[in-house]
PDB file of N, CA, C, O and CB in Angstrom:
ATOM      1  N   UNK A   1     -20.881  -2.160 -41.687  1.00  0.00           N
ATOM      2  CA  UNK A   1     -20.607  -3.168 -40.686  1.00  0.00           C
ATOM      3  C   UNK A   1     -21.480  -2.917 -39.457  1.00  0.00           C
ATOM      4  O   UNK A   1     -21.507  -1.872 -38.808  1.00  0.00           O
ATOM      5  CB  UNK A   1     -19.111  -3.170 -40.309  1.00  0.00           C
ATOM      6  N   UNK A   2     -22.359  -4.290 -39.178  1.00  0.00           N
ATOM      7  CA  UNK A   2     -23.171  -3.758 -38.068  1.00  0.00           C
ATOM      8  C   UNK A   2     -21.676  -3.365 -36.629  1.00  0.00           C
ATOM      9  O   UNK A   2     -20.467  -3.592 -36.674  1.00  0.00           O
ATOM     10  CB  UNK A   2     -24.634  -5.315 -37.566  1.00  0.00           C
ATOM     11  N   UNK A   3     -22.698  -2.613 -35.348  1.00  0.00           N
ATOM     12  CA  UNK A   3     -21.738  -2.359 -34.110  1.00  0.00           C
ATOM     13  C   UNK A   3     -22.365  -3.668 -33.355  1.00  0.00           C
ATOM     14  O   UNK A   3     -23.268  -4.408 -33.747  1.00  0.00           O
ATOM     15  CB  UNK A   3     -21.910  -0.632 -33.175  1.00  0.00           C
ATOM     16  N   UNK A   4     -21.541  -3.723 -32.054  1.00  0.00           N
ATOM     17  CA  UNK A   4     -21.630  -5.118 -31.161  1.00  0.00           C
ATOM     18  C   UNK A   4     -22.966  -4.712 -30.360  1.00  0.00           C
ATOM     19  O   UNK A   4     -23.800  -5.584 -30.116  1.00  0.00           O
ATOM     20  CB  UNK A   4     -20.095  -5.477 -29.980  1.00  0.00           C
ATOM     21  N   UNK A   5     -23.108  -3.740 -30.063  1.00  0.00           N
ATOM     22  CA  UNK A   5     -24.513  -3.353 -29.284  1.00  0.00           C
ATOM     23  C   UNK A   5     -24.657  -1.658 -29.570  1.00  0.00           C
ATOM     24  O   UNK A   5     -23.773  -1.033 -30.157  1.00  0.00           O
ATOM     25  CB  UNK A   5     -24.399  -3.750 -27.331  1.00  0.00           C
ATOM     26  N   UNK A   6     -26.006  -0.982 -29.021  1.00  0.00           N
ATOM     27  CA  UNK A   6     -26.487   0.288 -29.430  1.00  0.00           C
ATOM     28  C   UNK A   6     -26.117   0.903 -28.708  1.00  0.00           C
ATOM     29  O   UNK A   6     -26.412   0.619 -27.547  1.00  0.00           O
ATOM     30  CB  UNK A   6     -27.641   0.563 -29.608  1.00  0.00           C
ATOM     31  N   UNK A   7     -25.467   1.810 -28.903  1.00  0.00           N
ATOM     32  CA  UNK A   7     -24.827   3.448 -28.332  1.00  0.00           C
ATOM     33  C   UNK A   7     -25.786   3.559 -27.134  1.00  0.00           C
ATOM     34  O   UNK A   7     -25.295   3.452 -26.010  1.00  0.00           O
ATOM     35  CB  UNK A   7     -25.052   5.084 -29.613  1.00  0.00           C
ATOM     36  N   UNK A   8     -27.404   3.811 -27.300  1.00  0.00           N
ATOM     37  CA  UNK A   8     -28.104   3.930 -26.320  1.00  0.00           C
ATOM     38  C   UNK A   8     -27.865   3.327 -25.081  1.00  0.00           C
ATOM     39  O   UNK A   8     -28.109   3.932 -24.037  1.00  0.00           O
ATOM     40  CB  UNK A   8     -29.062   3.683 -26.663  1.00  0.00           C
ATOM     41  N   UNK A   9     -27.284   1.875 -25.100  1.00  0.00           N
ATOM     42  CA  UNK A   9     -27.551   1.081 -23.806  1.00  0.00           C
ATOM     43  C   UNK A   9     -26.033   1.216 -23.478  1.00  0.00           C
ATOM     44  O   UNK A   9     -25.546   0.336 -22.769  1.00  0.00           O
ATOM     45  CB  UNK A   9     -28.269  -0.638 -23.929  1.00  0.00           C
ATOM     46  N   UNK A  10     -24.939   2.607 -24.087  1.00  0.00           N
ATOM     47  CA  UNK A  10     -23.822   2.485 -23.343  1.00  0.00           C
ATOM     48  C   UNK A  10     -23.966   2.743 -22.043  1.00  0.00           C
ATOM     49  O   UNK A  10     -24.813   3.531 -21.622  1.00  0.00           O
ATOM     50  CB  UNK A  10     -22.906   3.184 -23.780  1.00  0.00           C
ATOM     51  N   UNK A  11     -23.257   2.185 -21.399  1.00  0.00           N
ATOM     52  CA  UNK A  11     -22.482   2.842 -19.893  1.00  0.00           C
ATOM     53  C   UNK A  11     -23.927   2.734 -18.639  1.00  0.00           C
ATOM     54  O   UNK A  11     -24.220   3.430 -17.667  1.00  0.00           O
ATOM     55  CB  UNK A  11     -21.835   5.108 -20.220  1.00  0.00           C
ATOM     56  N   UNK A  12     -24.654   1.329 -19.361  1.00  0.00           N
ATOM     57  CA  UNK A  12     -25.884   1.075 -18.491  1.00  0.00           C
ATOM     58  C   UNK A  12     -25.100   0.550 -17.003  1.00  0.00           C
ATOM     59  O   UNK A  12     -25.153   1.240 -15.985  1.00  0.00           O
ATOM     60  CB  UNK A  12     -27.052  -0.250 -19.293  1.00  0.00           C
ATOM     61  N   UNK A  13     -24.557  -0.447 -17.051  1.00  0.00           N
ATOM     62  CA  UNK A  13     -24.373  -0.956 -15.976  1.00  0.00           C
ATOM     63  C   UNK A  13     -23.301   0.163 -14.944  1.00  0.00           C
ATOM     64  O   UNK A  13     -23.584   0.313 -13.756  1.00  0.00           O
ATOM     65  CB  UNK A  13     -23.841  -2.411 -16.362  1.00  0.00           C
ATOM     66  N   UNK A  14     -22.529   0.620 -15.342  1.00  0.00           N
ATOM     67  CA  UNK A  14     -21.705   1.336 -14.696  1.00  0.00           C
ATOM     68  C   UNK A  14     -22.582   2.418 -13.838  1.00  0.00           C
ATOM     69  O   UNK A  14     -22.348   2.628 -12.648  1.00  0.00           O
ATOM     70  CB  UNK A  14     -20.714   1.901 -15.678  1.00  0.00           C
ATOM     71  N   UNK A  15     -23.744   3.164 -14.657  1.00  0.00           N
ATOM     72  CA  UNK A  15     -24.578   4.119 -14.069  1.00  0.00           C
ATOM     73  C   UNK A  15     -25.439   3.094 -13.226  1.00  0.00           C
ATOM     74  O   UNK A  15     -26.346   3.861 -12.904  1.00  0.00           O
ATOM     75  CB  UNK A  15     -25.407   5.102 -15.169  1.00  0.00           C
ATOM     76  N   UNK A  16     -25.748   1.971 -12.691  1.00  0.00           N
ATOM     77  CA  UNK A  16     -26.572   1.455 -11.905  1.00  0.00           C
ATOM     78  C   UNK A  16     -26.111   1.270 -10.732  1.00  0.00           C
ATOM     79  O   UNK A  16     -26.808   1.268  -9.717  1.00  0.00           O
ATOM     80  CB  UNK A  16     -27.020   0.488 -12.321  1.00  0.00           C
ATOM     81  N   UNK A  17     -24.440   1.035 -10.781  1.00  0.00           N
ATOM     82  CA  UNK A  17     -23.729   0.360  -9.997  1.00  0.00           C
ATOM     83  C   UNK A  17     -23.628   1.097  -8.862  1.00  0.00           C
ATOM     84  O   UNK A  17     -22.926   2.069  -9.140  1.00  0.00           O
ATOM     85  CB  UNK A  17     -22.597   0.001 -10.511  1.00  0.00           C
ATOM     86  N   UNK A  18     -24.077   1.146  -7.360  1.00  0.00           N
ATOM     87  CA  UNK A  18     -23.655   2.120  -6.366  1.00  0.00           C
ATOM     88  C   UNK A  18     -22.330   2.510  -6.177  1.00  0.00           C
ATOM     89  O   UNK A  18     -21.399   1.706  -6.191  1.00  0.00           O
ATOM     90  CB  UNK A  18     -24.012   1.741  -5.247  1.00  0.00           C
ATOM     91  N   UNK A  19     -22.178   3.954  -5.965  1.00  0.00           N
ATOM     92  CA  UNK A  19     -20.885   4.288  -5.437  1.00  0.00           C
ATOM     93  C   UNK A  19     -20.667   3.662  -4.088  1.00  0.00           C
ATOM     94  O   UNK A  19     -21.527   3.486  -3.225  1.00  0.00           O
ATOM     95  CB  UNK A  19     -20.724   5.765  -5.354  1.00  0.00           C
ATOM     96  N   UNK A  20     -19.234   3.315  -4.025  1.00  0.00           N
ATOM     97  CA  UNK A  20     -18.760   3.126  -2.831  1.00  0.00           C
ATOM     98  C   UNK A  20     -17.280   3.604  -2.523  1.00  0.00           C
ATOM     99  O   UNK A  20     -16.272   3.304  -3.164  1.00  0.00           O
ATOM    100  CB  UNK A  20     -18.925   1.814  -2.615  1.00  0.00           C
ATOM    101  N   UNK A  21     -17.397   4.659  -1.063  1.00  0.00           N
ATOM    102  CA  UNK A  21     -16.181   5.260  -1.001  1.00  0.00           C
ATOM    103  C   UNK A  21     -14.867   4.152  -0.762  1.00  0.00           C
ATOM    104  O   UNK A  21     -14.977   3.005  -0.331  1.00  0.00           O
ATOM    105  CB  UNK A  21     -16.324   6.323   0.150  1.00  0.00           C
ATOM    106  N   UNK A  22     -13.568   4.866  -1.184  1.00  0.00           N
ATOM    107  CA  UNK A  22     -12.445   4.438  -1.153  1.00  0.00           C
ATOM    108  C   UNK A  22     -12.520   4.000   0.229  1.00  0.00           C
ATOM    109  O   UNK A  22     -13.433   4.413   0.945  1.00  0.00           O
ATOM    110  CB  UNK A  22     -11.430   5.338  -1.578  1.00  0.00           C
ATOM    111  N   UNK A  23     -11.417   3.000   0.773  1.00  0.00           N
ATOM    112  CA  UNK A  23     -10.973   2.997   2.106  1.00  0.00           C
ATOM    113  C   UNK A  23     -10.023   4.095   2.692  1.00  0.00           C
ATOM    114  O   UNK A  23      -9.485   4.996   2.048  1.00  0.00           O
ATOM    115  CB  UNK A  23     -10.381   1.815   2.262  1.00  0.00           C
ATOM    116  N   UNK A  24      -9.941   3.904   3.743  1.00  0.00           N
ATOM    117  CA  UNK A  24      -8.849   5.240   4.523  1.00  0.00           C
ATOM    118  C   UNK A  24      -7.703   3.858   4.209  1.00  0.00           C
ATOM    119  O   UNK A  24      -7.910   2.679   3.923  1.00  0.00           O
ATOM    120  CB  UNK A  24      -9.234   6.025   6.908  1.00  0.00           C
ATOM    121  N   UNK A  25      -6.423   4.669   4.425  1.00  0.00           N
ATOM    122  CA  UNK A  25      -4.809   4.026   4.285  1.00  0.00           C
ATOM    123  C   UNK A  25      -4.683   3.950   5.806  1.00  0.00           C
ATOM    124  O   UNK A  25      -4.856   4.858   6.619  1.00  0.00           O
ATOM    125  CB  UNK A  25      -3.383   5.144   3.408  1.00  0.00           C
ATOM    126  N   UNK A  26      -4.148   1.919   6.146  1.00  0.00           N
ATOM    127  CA  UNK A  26      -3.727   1.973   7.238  1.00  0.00           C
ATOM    128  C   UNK A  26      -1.696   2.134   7.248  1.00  0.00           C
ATOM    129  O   UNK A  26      -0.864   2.398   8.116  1.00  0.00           O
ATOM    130  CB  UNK A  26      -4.483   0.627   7.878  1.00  0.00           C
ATOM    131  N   UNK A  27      -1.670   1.958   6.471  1.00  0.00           N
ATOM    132  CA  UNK A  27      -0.072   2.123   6.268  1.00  0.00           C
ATOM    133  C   UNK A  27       0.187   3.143   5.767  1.00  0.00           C
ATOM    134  O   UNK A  27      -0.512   3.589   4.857  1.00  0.00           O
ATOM    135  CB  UNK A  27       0.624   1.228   5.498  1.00  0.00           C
ATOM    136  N   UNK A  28       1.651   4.010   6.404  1.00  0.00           N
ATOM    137  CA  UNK A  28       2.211   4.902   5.297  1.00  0.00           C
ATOM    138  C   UNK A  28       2.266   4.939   4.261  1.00  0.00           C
ATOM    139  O   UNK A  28       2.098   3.829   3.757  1.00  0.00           O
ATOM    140  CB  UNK A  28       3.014   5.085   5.246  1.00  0.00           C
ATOM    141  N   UNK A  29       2.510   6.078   3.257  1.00  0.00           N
ATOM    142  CA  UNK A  29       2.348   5.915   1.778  1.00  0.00           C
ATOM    143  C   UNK A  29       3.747   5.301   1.864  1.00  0.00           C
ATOM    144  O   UNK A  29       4.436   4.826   2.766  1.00  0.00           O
ATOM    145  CB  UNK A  29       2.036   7.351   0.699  1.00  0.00           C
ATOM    146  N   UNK A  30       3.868   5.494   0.657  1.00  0.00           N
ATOM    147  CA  UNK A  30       5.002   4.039   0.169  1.00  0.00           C
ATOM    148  C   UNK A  30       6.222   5.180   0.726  1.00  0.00           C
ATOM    149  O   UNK A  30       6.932   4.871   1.683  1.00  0.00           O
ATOM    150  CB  UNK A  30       5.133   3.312  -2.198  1.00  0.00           C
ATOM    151  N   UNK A  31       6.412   6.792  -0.119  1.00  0.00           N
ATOM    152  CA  UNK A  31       7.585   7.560   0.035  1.00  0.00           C
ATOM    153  C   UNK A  31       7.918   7.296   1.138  1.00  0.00           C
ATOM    154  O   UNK A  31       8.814   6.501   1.424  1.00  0.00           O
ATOM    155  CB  UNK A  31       7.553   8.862  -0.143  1.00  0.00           C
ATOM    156  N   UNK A  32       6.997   8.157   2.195  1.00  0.00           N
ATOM    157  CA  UNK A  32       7.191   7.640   3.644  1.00  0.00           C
ATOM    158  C   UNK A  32       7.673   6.784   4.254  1.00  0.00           C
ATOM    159  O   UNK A  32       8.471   6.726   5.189  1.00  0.00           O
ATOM    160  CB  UNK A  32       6.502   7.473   4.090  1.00  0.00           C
ATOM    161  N   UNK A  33       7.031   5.956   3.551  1.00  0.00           N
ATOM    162  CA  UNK A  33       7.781   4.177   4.690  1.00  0.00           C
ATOM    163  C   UNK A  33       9.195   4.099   3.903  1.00  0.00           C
ATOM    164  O   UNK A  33       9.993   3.434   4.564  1.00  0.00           O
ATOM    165  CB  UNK A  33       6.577   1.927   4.331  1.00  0.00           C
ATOM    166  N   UNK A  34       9.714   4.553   2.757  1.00  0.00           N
ATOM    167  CA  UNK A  34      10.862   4.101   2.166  1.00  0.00           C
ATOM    168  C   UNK A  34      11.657   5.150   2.600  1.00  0.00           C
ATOM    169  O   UNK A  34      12.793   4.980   2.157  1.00  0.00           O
ATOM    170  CB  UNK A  34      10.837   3.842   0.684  1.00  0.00           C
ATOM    171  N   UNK A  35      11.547   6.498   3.492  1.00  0.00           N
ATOM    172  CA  UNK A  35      12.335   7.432   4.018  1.00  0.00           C
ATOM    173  C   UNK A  35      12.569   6.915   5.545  1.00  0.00           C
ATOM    174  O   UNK A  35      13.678   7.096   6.047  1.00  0.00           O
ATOM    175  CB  UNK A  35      11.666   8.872   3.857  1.00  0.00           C
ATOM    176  N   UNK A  36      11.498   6.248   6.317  1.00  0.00           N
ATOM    177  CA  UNK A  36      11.523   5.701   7.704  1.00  0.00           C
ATOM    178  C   UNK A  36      12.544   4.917   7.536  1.00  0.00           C
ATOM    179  O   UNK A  36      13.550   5.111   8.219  1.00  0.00           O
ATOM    180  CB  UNK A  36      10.297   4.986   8.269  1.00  0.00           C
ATOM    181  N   UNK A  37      12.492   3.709   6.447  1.00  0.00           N
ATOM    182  CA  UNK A  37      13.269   2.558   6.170  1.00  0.00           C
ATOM    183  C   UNK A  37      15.270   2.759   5.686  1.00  0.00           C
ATOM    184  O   UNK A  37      16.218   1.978   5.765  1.00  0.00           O
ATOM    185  CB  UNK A  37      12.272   1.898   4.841  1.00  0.00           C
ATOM    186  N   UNK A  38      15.126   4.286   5.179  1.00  0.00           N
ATOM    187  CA  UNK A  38      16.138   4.869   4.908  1.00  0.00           C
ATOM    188  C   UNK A  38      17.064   5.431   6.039  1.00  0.00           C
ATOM    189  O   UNK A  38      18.263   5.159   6.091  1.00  0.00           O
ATOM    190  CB  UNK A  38      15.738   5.709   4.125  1.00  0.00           C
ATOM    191  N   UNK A  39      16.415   6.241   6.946  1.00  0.00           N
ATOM    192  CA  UNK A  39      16.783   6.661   8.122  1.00  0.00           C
ATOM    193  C   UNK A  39      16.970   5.310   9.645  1.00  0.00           C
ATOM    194  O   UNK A  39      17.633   5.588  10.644  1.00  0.00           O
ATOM    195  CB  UNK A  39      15.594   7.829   8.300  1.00  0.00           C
ATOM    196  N   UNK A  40      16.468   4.369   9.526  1.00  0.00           N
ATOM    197  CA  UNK A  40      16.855   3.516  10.134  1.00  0.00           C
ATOM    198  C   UNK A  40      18.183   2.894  10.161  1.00  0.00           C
ATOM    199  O   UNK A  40      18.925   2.652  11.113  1.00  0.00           O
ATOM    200  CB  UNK A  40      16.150   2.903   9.944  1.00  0.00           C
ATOM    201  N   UNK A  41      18.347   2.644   8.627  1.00  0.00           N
ATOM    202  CA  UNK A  41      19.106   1.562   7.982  1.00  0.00           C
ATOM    203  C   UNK A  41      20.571   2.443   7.855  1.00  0.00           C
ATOM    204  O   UNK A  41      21.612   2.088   8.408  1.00  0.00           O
ATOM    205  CB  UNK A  41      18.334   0.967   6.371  1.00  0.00           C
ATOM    206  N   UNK A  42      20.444   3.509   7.116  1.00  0.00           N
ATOM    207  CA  UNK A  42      21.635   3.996   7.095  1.00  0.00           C
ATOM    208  C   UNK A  42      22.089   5.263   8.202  1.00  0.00           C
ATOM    209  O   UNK A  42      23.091   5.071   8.890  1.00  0.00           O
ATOM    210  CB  UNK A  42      21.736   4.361   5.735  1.00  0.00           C
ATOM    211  N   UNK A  43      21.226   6.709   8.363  1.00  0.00           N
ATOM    212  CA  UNK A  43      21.335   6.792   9.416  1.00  0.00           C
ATOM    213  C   UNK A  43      21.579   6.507  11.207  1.00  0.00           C
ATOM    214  O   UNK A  43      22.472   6.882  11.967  1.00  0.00           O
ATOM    215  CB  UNK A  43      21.003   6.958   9.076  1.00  0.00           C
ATOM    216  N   UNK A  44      20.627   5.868  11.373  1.00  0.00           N
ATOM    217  CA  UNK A  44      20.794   4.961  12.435  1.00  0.00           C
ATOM    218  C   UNK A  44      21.422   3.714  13.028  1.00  0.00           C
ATOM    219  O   UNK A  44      21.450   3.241  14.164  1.00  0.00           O
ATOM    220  CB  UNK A  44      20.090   4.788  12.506  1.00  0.00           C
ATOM    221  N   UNK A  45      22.105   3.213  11.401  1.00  0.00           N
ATOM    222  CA  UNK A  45      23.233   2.120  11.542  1.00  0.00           C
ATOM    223  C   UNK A  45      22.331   0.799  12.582  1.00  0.00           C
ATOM    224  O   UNK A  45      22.985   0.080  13.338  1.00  0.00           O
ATOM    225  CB  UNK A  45      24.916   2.971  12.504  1.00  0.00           C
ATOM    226  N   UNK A  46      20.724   0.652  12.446  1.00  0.00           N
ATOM    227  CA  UNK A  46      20.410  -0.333  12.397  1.00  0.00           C
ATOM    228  C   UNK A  46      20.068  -1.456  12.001  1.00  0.00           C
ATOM    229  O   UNK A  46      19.195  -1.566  11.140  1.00  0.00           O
ATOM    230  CB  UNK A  46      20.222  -0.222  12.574  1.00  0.00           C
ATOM    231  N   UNK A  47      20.731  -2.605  12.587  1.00  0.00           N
ATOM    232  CA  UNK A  47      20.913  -4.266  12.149  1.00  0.00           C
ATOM    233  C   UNK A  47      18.963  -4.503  11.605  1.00  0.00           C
ATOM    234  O   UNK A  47      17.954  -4.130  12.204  1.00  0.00           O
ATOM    235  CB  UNK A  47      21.605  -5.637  14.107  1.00  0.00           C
ATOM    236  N   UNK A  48      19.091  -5.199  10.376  1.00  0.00           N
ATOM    237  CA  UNK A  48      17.505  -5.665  10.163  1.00  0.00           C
ATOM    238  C   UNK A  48      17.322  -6.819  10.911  1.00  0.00           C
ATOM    239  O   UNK A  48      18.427  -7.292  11.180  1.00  0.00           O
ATOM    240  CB  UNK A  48      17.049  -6.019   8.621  1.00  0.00           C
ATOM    241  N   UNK A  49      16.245  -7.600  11.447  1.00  0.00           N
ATOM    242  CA  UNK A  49      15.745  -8.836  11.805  1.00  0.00           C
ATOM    243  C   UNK A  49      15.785  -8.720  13.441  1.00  0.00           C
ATOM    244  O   UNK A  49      15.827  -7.695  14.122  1.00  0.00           O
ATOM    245  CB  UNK A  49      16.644 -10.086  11.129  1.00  0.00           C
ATOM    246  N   UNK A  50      15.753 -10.313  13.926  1.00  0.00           N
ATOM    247  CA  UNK A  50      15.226 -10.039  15.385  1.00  0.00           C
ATOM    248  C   UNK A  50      16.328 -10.548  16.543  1.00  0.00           C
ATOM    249  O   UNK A  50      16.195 -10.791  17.743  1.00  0.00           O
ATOM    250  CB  UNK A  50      13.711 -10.900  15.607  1.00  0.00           C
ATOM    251  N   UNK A  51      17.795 -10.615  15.384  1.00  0.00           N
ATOM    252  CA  UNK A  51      18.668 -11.031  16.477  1.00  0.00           C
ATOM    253  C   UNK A  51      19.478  -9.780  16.618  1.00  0.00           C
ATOM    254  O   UNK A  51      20.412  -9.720  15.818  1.00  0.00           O
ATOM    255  CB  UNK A  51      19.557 -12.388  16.189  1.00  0.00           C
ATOM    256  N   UNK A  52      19.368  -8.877  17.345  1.00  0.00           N
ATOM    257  CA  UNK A  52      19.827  -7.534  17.198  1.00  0.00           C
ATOM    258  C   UNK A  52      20.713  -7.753  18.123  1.00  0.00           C
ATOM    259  O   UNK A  52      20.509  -8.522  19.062  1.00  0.00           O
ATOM    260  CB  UNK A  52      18.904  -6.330  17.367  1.00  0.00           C
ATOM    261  N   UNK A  53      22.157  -6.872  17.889  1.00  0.00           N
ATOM    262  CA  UNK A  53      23.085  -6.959  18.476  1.00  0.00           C
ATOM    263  C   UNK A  53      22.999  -6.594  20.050  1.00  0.00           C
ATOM    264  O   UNK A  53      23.358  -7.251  21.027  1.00  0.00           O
ATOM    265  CB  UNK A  53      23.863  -6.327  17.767  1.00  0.00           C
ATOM    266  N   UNK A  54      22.213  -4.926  19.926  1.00  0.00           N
ATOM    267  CA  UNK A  54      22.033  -4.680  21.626  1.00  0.00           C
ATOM    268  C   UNK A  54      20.727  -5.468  22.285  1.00  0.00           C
ATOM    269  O   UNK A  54      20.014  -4.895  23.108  1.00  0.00           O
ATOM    270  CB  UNK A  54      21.761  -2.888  21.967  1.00  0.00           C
ATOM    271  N   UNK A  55      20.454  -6.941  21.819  1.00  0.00           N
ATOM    272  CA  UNK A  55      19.542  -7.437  22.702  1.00  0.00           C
ATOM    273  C   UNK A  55      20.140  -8.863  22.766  1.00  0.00           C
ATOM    274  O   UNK A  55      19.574  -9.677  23.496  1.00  0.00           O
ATOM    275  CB  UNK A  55      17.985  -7.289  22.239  1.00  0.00           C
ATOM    276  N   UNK A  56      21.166  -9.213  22.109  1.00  0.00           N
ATOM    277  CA  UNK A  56      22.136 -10.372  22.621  1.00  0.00           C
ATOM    278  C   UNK A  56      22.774 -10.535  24.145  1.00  0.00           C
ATOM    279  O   UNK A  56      23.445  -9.538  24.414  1.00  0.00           O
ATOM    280  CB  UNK A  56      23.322 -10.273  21.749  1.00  0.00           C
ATOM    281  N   UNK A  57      22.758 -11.353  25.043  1.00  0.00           N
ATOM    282  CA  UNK A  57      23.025 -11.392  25.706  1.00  0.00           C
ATOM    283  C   UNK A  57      22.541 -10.999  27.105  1.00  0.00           C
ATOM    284  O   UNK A  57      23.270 -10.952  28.096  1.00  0.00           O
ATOM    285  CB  UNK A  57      23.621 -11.220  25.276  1.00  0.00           C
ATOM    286  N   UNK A  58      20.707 -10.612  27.068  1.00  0.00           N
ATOM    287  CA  UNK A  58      20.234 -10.377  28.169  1.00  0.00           C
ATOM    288  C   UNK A  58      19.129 -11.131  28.593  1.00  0.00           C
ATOM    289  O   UNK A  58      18.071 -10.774  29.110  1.00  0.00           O
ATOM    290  CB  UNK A  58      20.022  -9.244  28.206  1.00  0.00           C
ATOM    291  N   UNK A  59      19.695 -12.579  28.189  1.00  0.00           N
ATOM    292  CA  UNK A  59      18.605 -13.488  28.217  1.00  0.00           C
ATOM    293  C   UNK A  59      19.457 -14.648  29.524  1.00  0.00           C
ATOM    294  O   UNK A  59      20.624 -15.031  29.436  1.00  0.00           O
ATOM    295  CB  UNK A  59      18.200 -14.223  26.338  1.00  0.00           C
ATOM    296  N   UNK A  60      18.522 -14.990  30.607  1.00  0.00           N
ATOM    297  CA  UNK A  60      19.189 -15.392  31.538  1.00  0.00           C
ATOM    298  C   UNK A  60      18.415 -16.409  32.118  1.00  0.00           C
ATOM    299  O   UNK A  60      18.833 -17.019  33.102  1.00  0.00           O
ATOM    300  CB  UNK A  60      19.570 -14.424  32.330  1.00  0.00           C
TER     301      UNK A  60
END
């Protein structure tokens, strides 16, 4: 059975292709943000969203 192309011309394009470095992370890794999100919520017994209880009522 012939092959689809020659062994020789494997892995041509990949070896041409310039490296380019990763980006830096602007966000916490995920653990992180899901331990911040943990300690807020249940520790800290804080309300989610933007009608927060200690900012009700100082609008005049």
């Amino acid at each position: 059975m012939p092959t689809h192309g020659s062994l020789t011309k494997a892995g041509k394009v990949r070896g041409q292709t310039p490296k380019i470095e990763g980006k830096k992370r602007v966000s916490p890794i995920s653990k992180l943000r899901n331990k911040i999100n943990f300690v807020k919520r249940f520790e800290k017994r804080r309300q989610p969203g933007q009608k927060k209880p200690e900012r009700m009522g100082r609008r005049r």
